[in-house]
C-alpha positions in Angstrom: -75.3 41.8 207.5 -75.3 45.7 207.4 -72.3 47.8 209.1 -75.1 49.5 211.0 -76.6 45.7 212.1 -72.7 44.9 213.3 -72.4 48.1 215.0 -75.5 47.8 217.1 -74.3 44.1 217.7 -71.1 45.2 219.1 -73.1 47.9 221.0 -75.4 45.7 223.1 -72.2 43.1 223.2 -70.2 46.1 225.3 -73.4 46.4 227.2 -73.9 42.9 228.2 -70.2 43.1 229.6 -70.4 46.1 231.2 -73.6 44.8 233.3 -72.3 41.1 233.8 -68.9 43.1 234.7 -70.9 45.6 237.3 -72.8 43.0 239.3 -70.3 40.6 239.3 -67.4 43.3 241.1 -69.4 43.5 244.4 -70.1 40.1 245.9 -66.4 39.3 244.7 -65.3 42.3 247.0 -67.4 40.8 249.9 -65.4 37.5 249.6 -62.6 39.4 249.2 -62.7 41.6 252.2 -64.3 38.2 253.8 -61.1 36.1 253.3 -59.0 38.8 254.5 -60.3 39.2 257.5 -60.1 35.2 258.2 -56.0 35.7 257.1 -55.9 38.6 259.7 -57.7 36.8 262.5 -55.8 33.9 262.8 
């Protein structure tokens, strides 16, 4: 395997976590912000 070959692995690896990272932060907000207001409510 080239450097350039590893580089561009380790590119689209940052990538994938960066997307996977991105649409995984909102619906855990919603549950989140859906628990607390169950805490606050009773």
């Amino acid at each position: 395997m080239k450097i350039t070959d590893v580089a561009v692995a380790e590119k689209f690896n940052d990538m994938i976590i960066y997307m996977l990272a991105h649409d995984l932060r909102q619906p855990f907000a919603s549950l989140i912000e859906l628990a607390d207001m169950v805490m606050k409510s009773g």
